[in-house]
N, C-alpha and C positions, 0 to 999 in steps of 0.2 A: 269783385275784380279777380276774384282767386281763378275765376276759372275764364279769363277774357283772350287766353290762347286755343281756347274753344268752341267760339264765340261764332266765328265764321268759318268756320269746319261743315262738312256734308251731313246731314243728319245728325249732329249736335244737338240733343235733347236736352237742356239744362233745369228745365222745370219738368213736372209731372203732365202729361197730355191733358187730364183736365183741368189744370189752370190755365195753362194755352194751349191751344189747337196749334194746328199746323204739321207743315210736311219738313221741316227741318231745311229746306232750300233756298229759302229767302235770303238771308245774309250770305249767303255761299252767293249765290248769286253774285248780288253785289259785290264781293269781295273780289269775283272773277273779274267783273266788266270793268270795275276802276282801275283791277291792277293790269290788264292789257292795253289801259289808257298814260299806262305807266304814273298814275294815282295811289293815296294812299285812302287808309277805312279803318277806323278805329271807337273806341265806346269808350265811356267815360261814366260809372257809376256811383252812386251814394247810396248806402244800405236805410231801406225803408224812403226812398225817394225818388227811387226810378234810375234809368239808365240814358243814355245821350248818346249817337249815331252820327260819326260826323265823317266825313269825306274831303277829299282833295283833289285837284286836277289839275297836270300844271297848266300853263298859260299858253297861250295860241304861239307866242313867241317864243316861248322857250322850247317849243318842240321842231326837231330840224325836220326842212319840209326836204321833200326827192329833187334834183335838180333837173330841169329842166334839158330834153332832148336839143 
């Protein structure tokens, strides 16, 4: 968790390329589209048992719709 202000960052490379592949955009991604949904993105790890990816959105009703012409 030391380093989970990293985490969803653009090309944040936290492991070595050949433990995992990838183009470092993945979680940037996500991070972008939840937080223009005014949503939150967060991880939740345990050393030697993996990490946890969890998201938020608020509710249909909690978001004010445009009023009508």
């Amino acid at each position: 968790m030391r380093h989970a202000n990293q985490l969803f960052g653009i090309f944040e490379r936290l492991e070595h390329e050949k433990i995992f592949s990838g183009t470092g955009m993945g979680l940037a991604i996500v991070k972008r589209v939840v937080d223009r949904h005014d949503g939150q993105v967060w991880a939740e790890a345990v050393v030697d048992q993996g990490a946890t990816f969890f998201f938020s959105l608020p509710s249909k009703e909690s978001v004010s719709q445009p009023e009508a012409a």
